[in-house]
MOPAC internal coordinates of N, CA, C and O (Angstrom, degrees):
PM7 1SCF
backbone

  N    0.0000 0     0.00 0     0.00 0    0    0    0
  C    1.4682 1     0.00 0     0.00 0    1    0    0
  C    1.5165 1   109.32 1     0.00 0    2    1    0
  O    1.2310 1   121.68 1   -54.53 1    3    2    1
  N    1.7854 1   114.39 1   125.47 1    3    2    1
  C    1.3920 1   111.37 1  -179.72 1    5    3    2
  C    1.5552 1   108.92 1   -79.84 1    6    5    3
  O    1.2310 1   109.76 1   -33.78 1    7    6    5
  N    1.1665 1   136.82 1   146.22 1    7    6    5
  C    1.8028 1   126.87 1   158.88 1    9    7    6
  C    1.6246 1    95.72 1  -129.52 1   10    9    7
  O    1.2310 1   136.16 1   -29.60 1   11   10    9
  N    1.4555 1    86.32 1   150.40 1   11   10    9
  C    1.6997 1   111.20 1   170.68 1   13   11   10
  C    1.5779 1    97.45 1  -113.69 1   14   13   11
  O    1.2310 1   131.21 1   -35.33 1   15   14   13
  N    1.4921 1    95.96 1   144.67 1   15   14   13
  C    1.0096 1   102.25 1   150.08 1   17   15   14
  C    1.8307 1   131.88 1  -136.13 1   18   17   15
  O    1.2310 1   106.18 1   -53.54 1   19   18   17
  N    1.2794 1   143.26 1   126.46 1   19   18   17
  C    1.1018 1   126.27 1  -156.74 1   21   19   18
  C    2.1123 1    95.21 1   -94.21 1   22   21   19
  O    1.2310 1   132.31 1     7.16 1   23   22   21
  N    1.6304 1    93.82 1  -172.84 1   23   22   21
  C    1.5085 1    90.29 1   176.85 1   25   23   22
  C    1.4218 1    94.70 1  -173.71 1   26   25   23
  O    1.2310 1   110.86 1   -12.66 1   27   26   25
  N    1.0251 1   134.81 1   167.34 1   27   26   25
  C    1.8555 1   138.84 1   154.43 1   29   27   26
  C    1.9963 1   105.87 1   101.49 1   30   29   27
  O    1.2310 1   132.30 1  -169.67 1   31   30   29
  N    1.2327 1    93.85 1    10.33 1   31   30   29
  C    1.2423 1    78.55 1   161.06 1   33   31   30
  C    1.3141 1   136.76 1   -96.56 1   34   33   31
  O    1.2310 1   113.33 1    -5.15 1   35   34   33
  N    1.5127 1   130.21 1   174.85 1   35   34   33
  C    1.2246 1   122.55 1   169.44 1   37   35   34
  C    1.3728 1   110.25 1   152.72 1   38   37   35
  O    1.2310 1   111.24 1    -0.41 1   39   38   37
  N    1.4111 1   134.10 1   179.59 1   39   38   37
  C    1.3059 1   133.86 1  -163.74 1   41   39   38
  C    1.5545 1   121.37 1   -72.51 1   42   41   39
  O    1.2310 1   128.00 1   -51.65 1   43   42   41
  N    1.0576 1   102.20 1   128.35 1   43   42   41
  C    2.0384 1   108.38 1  -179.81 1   45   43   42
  C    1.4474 1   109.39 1  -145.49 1   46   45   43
  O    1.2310 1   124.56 1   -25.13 1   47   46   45
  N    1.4337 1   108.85 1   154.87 1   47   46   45
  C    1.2604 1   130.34 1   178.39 1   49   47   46
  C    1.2717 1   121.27 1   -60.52 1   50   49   47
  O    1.2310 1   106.48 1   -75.35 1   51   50   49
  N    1.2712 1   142.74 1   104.65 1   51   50   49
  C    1.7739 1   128.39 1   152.57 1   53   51   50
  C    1.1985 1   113.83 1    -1.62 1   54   53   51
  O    1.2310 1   120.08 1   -80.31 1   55   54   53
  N    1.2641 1   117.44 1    99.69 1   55   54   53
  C    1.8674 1   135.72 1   172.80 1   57   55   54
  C    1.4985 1   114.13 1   113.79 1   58   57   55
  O    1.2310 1   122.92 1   160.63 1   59   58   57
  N    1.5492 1   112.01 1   -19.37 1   59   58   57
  C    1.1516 1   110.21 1   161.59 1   61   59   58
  C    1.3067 1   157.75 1   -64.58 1   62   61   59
  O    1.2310 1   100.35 1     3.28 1   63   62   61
  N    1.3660 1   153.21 1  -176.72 1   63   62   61
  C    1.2355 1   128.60 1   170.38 1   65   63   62
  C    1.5881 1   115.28 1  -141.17 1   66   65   63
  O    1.2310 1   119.32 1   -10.64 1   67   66   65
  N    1.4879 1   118.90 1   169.36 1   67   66   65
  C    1.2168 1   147.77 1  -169.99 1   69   67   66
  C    1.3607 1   112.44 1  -148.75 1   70   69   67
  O    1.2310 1   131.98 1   -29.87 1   71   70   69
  N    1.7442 1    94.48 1   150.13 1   71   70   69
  C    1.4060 1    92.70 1   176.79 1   73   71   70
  C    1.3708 1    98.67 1  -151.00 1   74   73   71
  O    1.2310 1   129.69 1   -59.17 1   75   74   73
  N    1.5859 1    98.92 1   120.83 1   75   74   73
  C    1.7150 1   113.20 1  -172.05 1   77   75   74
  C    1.3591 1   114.97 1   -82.94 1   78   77   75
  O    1.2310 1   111.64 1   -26.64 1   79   78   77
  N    1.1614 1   133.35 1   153.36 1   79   78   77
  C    1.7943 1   128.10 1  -165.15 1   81   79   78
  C    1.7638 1    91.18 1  -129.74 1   82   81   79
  O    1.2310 1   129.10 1   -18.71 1   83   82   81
  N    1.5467 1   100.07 1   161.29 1   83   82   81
  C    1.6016 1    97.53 1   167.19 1   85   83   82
  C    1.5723 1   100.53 1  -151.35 1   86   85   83
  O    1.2310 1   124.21 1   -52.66 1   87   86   85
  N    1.1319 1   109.52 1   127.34 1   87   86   85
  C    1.2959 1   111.33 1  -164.52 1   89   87   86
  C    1.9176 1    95.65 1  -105.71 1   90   89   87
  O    1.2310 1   120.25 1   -56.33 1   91   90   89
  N    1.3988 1   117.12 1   123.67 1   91   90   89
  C    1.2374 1   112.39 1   156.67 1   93   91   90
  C    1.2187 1   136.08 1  -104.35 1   94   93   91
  O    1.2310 1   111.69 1   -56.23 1   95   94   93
  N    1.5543 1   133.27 1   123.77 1   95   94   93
  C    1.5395 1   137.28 1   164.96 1   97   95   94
  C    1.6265 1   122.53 1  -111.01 1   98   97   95
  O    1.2310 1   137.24 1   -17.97 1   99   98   97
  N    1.7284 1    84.21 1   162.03 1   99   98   97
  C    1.7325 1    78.84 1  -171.43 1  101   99   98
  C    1.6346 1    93.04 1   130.82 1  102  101   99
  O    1.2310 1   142.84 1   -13.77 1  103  102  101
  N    1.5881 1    73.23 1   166.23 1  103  102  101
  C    2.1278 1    88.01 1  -173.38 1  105  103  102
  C    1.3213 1   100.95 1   -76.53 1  106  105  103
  O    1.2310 1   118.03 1  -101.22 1  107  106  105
  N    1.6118 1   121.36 1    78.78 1  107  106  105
  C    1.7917 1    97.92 1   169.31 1  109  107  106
  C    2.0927 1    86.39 1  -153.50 1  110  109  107
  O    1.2310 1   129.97 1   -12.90 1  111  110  109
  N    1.2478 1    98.39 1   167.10 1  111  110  109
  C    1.5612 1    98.33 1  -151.02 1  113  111  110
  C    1.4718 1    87.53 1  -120.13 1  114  113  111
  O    1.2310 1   116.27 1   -30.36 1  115  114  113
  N    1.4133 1   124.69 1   149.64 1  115  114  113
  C    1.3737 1   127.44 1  -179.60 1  117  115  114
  C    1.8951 1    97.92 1   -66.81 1  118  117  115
  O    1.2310 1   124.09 1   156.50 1  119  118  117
  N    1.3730 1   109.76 1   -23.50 1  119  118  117
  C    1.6573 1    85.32 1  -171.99 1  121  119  118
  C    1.7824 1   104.78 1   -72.62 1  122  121  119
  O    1.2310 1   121.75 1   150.80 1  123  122  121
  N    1.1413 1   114.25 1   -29.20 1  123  122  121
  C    1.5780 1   121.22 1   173.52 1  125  123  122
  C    1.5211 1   125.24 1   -56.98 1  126  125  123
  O    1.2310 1   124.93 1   170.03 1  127  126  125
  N    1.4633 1   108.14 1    -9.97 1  127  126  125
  C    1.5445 1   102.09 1  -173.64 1  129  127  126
  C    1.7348 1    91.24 1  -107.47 1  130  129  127
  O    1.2310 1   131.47 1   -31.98 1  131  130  129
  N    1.4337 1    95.47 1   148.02 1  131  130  129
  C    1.2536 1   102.57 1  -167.13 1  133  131  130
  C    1.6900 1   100.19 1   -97.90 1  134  133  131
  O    1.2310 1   122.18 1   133.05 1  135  134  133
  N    1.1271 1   113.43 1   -46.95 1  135  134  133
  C    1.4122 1   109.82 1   170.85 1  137  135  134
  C    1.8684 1   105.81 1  -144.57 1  138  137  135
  O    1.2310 1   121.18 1    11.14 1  139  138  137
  N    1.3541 1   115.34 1  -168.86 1  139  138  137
  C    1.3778 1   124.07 1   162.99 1  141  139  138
  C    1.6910 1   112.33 1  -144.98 1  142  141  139
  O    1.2310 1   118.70 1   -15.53 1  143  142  141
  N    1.0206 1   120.08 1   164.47 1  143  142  141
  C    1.2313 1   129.04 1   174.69 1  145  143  142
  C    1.7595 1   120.25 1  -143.13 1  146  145  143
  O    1.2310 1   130.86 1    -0.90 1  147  146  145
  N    1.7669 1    96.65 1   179.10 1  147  146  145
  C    1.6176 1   101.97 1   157.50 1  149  147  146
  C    1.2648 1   107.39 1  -121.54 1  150  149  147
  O    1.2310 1   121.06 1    -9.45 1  151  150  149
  N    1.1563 1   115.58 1   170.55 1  151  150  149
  C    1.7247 1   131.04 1   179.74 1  153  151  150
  C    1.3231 1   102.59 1  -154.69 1  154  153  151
  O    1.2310 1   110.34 1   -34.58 1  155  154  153
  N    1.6174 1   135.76 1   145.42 1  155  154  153
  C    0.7570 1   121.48 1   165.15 1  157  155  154
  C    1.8828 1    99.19 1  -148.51 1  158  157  155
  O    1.2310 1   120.37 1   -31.39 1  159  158  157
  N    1.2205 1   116.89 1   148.61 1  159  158  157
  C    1.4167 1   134.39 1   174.08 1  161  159  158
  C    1.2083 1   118.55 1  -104.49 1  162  161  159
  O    1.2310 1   116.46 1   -42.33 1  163  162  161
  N    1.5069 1   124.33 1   137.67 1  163  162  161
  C    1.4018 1   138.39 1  -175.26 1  165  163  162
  C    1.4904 1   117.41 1  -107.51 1  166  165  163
  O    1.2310 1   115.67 1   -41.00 1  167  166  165
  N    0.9570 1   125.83 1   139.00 1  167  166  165
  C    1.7185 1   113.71 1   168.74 1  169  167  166
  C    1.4897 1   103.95 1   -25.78 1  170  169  167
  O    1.2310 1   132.55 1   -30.73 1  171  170  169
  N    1.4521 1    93.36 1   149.27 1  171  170  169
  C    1.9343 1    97.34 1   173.76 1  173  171  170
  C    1.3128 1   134.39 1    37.43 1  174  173  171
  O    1.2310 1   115.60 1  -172.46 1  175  174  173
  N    1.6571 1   125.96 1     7.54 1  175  174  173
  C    1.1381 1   154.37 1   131.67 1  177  175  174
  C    1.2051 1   147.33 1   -28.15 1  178  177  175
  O    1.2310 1   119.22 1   -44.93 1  179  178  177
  N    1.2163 1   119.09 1   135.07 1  179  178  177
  C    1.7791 1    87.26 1   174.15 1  181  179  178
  C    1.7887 1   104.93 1  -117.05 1  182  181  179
  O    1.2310 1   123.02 1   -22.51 1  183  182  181
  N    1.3161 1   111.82 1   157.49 1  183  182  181
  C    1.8411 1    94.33 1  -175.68 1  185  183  182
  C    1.2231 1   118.57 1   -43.17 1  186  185  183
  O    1.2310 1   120.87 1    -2.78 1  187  186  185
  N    1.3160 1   115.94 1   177.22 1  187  186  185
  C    1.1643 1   138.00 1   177.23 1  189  187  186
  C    1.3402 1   140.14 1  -150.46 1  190  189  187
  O    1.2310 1   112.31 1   -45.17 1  191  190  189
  N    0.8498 1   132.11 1   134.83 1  191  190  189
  C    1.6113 1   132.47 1  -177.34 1  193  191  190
  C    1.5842 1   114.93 1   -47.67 1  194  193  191
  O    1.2310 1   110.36 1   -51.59 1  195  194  193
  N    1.1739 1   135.71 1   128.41 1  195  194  193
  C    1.6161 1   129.17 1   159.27 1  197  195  194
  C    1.0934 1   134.98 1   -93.42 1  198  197  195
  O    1.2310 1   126.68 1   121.66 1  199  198  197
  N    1.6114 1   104.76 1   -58.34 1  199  198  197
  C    1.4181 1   138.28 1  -166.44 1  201  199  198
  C    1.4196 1   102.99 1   179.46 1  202  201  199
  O    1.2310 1   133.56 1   -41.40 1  203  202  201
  N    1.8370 1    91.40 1   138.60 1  203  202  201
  C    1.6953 1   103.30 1   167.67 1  205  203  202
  C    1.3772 1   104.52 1  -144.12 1  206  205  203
  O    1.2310 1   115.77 1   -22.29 1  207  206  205
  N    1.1884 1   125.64 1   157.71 1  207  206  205
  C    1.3614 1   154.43 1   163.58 1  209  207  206
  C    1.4370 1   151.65 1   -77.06 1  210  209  207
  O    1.2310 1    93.39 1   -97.30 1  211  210  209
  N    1.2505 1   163.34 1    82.70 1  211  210  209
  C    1.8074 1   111.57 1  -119.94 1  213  211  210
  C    2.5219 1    66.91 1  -130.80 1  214  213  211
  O    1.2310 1   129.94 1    11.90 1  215  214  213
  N    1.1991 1    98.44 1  -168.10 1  215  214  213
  C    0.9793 1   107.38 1  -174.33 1  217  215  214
  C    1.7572 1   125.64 1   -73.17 1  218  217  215
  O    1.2310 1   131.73 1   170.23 1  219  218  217
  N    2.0026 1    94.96 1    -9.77 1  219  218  217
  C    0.8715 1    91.83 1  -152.90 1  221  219  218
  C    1.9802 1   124.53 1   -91.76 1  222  221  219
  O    1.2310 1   124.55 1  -157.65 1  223  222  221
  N    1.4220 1   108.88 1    22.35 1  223  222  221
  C    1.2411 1   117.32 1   -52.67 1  225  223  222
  C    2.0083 1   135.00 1   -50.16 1  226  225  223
  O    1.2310 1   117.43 1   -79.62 1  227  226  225
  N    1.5521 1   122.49 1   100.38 1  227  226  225
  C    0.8272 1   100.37 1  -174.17 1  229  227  226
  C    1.7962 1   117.70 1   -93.40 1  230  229  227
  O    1.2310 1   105.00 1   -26.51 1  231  230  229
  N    1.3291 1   145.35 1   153.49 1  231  230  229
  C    1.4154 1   141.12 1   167.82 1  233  231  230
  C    0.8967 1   120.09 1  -115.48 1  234  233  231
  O    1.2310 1   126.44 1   -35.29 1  235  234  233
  N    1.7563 1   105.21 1   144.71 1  235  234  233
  C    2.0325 1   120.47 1   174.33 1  237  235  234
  C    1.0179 1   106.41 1  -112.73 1  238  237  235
  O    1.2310 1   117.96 1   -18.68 1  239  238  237
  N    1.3970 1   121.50 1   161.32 1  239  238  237
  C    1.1907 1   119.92 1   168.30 1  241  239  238
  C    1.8580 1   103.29 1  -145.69 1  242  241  239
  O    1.2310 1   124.92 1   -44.33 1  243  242  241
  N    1.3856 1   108.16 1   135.67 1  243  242  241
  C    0.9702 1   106.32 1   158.63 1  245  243  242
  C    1.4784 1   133.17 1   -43.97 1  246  245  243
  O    1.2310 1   112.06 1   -15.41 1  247  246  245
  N    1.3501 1   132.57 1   164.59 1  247  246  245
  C    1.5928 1   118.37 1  -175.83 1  249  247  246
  C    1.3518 1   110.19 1   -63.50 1  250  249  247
  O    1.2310 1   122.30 1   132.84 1  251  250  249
  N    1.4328 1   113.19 1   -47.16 1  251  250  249
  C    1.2348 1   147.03 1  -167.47 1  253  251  250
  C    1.3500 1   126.57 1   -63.19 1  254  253  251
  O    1.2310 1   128.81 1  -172.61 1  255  254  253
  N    1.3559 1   100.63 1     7.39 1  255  254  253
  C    1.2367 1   111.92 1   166.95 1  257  255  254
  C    1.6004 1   113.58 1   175.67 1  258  257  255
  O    1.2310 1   129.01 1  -134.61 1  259  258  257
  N    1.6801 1   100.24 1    45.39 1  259  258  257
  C    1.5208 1   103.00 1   171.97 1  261  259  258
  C    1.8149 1    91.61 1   -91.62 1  262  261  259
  O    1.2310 1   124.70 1   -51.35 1  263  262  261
  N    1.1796 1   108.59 1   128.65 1  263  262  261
  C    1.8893 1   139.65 1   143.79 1  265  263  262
  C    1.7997 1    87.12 1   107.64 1  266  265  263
  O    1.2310 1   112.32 1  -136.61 1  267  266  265
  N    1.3340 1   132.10 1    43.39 1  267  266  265
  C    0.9681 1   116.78 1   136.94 1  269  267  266
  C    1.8659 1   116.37 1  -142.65 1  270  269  267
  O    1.2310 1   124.23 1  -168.89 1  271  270  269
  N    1.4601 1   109.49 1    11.11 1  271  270  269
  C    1.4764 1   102.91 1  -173.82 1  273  271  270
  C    2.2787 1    84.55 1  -134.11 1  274  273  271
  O    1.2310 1   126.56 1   -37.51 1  275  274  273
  N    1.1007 1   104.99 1   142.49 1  275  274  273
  C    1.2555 1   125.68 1  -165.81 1  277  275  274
  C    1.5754 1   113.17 1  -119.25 1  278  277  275
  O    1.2310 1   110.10 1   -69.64 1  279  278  277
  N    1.4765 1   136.19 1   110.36 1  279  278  277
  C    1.5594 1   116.72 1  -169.24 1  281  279  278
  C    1.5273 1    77.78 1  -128.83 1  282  281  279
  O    1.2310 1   132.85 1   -22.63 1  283  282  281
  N    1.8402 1    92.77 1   157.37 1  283  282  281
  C    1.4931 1   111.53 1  -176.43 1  285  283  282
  C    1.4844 1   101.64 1  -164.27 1  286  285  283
  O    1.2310 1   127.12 1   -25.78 1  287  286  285
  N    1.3584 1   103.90 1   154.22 1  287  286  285
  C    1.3551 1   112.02 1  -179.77 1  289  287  286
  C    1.5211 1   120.81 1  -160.40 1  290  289  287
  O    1.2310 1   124.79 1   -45.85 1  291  290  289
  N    1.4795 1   108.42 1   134.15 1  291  290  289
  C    1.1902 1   142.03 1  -154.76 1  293  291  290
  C    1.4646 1   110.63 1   -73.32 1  294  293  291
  O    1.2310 1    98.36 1  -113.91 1  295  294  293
  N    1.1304 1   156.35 1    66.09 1  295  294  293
  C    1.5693 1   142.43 1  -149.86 1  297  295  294
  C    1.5911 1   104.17 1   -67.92 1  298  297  295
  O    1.2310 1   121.71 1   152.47 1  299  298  297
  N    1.0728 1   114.33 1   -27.53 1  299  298  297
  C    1.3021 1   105.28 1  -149.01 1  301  299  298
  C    1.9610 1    99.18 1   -89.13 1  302  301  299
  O    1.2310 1   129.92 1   159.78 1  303  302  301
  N    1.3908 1    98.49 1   -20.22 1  303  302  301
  C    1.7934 1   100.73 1   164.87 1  305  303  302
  C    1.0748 1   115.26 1  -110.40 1  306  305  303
  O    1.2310 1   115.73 1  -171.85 1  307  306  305
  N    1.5515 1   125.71 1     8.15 1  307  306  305
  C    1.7705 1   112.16 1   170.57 1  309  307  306
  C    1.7963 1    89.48 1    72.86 1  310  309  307
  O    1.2310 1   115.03 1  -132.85 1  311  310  309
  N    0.9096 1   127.02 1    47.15 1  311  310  309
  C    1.9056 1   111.60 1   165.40 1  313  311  310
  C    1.5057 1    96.14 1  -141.96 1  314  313  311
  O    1.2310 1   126.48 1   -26.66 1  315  314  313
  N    1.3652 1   105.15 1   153.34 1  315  314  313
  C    1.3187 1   144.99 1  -167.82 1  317  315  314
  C    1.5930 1   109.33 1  -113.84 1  318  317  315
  O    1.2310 1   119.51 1   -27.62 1  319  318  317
  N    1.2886 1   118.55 1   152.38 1  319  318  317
  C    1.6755 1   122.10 1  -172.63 1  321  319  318
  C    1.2441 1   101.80 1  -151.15 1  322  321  319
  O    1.2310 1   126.02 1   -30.99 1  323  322  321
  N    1.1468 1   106.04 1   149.01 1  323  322  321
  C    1.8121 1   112.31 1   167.02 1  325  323  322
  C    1.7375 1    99.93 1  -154.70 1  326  325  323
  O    1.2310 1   134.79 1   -57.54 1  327  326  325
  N    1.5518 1    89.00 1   122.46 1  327  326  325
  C    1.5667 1    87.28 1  -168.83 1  329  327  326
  C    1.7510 1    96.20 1   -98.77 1  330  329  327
  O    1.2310 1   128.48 1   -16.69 1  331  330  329
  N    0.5757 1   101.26 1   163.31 1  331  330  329
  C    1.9862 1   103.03 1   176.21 1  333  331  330
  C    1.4897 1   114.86 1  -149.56 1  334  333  331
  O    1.2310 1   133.50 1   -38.52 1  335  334  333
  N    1.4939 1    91.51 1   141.48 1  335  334  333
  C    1.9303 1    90.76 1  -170.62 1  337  335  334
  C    1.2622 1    75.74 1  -148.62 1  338  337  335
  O    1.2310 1   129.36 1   -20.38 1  339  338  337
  N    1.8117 1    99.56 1   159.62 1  339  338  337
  C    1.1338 1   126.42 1   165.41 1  341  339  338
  C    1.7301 1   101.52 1    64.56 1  342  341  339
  O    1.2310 1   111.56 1  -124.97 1  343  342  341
  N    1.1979 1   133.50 1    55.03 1  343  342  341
  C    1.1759 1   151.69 1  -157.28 1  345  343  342
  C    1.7816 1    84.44 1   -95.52 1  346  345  343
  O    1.2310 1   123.42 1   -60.49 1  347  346  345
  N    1.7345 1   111.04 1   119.51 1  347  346  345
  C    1.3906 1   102.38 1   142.63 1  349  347  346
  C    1.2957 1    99.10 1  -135.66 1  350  349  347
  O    1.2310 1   127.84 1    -6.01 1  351  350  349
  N    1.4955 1   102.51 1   173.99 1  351  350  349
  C    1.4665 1   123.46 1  -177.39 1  353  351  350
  C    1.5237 1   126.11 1   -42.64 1  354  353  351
  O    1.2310 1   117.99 1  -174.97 1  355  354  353
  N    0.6090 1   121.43 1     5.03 1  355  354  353
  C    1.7592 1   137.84 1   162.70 1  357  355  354
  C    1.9604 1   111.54 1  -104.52 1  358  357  355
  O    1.2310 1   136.01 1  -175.20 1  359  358  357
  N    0.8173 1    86.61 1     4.80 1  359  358  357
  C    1.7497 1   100.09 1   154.71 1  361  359  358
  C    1.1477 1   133.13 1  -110.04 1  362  361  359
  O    1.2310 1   124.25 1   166.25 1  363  362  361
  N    1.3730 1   109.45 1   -13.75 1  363  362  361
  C    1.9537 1   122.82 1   157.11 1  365  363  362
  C    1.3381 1   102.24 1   -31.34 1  366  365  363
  O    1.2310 1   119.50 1   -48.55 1  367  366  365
  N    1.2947 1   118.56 1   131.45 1  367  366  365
  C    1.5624 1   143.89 1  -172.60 1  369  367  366
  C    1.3357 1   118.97 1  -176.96 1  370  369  367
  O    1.2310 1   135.08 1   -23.90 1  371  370  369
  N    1.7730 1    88.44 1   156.10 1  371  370  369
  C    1.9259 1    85.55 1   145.82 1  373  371  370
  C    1.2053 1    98.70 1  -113.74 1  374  373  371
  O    1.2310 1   113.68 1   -32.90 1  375  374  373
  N    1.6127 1   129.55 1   147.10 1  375  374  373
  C    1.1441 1   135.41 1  -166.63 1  377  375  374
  C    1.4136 1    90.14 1   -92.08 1  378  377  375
  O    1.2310 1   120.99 1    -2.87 1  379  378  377
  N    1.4915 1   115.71 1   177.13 1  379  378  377
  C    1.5353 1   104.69 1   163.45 1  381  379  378
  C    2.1015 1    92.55 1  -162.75 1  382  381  379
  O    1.2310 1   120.37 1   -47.49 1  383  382  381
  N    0.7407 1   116.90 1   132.51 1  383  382  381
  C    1.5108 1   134.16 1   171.80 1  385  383  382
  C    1.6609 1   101.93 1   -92.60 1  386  385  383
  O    1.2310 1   132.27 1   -29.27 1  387  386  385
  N    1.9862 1    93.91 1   150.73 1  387  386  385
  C    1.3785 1   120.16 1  -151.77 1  389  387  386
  C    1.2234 1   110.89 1  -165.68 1  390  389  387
  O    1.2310 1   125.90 1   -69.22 1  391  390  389
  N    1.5910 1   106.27 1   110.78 1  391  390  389
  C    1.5554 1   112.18 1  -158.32 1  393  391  390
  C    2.2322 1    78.04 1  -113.59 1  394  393  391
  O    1.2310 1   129.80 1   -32.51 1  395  394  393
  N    1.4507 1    98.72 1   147.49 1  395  394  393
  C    1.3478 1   108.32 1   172.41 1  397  395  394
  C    1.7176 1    97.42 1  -123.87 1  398  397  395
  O    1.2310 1   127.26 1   -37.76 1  399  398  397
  N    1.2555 1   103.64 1   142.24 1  399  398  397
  C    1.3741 1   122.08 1   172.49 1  401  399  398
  C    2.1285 1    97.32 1  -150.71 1  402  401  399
  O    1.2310 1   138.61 1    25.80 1  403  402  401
  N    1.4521 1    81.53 1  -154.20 1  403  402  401
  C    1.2895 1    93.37 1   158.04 1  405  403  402
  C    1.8929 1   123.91 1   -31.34 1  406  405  403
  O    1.2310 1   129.60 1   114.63 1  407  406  405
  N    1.0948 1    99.09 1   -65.37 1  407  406  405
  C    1.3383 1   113.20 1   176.78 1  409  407  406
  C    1.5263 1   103.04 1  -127.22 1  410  409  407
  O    1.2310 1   118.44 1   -25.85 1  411  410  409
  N    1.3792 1   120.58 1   154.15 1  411  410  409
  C    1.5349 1   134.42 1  -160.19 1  413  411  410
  C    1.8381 1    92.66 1  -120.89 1  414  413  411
  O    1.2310 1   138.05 1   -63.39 1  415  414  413
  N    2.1588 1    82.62 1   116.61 1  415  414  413
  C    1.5677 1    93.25 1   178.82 1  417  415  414
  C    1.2739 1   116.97 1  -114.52 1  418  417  415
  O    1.2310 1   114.77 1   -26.79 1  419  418  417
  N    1.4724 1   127.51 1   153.21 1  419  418  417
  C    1.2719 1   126.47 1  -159.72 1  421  419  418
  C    1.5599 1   117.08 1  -123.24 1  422  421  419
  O    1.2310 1   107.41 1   -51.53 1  423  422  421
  N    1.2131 1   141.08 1   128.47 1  423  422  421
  C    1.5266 1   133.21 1  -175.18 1  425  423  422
  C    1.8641 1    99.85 1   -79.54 1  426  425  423
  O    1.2310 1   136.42 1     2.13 1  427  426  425
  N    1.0617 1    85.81 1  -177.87 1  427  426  425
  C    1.7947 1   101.17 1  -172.50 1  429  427  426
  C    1.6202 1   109.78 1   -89.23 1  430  429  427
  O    1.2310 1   118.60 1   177.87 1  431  430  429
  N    1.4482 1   120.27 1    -2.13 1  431  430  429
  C    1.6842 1   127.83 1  -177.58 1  433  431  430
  C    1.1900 1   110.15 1    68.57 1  434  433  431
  O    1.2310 1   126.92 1   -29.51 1  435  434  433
  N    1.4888 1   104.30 1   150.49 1  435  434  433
  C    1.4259 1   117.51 1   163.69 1  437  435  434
  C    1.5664 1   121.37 1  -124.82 1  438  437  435
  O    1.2310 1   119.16 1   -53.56 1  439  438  437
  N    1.1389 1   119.21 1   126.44 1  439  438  437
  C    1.7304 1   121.81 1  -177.08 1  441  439  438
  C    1.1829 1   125.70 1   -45.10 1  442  441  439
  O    1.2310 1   120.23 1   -76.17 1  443  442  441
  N    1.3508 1   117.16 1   103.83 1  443  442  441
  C    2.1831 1    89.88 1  -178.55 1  445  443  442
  C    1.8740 1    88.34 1  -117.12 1  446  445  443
  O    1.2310 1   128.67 1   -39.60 1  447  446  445
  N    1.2841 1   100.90 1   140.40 1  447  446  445
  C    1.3493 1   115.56 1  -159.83 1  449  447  446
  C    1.6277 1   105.78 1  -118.09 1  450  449  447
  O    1.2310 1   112.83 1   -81.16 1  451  450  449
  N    1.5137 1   131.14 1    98.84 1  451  450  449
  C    1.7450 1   115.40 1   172.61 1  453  451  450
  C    1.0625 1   127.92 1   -80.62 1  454  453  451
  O    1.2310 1   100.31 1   -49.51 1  455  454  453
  N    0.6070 1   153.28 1   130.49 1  455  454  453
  C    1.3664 1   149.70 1  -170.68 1  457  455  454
  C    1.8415 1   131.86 1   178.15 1  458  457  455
  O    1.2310 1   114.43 1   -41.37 1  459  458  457
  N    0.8439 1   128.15 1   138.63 1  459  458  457
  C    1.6000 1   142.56 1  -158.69 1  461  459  458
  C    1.2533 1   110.42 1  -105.95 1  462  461  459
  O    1.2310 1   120.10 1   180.00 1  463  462  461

């Protein structure tokens, strides 16, 4: 069984930053994951794409936050990063991390909240 887990969220100022972590465990091997990502959902929303990663290492970024949010990932510990800068209030979410292999697994999210 794969589990995610996310972490680093929580309340910040308009312009500020955070940086969410995702830790993965479980029987699955970094050569097996094909890529990882972020997603994150808003009130009344539906998810959304953020940032993904692929093994190679290649990166996406949503529009919406290409040159101020940064994702990276560690192979050798199975963890996931999403650095974020310049955070305003239209980034209220729960983020949620997304490892693809075989089957595409999802953590439980963490809230990051902007606000002043």
């Amino acid at each position: 069984q794969v589990q995610l887990v996310e972490s680093g969220g929580g309340l910040v100022q308009p312009g500020g930053s955070l940086r969410l972590s995702c830790a993965v465990s479980g029987s699955i091997t970094s050569t097996s994951i094909y890529g990882m990502g972020w997603y994150r959902q808003a009130p009344g929303k539906q998810r959304e794409f953020v940032a993904s990663i692929t093994s190679g290492p290649s990166a996406n970024y949503a529009d919406f936050v290409k040159g101020r949010f940064t994702v990276s990932r560690d192979n050798t510990k199975n963890t996931l990063d999403l650095q974020m800068n310049s955070l305003t209030p239209d980034d209220t979410a729960v983020y949620y991390c997304m490892l693809s292999s075989v089957y595409d697994y999802w953590g439980p999210g963490t809230q990051v909240t902007v606000s002043s």
